[in-house]
N, C-alpha and C positions, 0 to 999 in steps of 0.2 A: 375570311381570308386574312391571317397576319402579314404583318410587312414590314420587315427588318428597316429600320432609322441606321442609317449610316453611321452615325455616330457608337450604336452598339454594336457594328460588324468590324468600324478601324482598327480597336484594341488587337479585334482576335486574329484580322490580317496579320499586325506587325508580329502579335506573336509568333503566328509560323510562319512568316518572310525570317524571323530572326532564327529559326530552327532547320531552315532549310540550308543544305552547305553550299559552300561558293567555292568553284572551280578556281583552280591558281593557271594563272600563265605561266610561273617561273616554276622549273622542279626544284626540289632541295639541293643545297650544296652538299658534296659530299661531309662526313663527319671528317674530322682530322684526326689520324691515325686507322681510318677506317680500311679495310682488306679489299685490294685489284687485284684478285685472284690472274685476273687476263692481262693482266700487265709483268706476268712473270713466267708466262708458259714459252718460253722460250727459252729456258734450259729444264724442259722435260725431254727427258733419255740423257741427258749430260751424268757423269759420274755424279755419284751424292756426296764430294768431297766439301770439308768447310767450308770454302771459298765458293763452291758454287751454290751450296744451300744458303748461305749468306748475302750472295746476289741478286737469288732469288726472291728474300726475303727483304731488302730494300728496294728490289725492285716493285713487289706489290703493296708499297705505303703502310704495310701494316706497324701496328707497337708491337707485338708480340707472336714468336715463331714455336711452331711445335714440328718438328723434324719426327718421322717416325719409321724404324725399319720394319719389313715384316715378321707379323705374328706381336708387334707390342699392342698393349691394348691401347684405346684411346677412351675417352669421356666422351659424352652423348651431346656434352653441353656448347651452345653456339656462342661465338664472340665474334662482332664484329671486326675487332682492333688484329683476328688474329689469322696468320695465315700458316696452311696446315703444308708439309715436303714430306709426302710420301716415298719413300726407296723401293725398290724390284730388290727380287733374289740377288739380283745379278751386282748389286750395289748402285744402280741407276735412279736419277730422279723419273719416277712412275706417273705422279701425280700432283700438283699445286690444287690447293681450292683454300675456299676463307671458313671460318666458324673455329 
């Protein structure tokens, strides 16, 4: 019968105590300039006039706004920094979300 000496089993503990991950107590800060999509749905169905798409758009912390009526295309690609103002037919803000 063999019998591991402690001294050859410490190395390979620390190794995987060091590989194993360690829970955080604190969650991430938000990034700065990052998109609160739910900090600005409160002028959805308001007219999509400047001032209100503008509102909008400081109100959800983002850097950068893409305003869009329908039928314009949009890019697939995601940004945090960025928040998207959908219009209706009707010229109504439709939708707020981020990317």
């Amino acid at each position: 019968m063999s019998r591991i000496h402690s001294a050859t089993a410490l190395p390979a503990l620390l190794l995987l105590a060091a590989c194993a991950s360690q829970p955080s107590d604190q969650a991430a800060p938000p990034s700065a300039g990052a998109c609160d999509a739910d900090a600005a749905q409160a002028w959805i169905g308001k007219p999509a006039t400047a001032t209100n798409v503008d509102a909008a758009f400081k109100a959800s912390g983002a850097k950068t706004l893409r305003a869009l009526k329908p039928g314009q295309p949009m890019t697939m690609d995601y940004r945090i920094d960025r928040v998207n103002v959908l219009q209706d037919a009707a010229g109504n803000i439709e939708k707020i979300s981020c990317g």
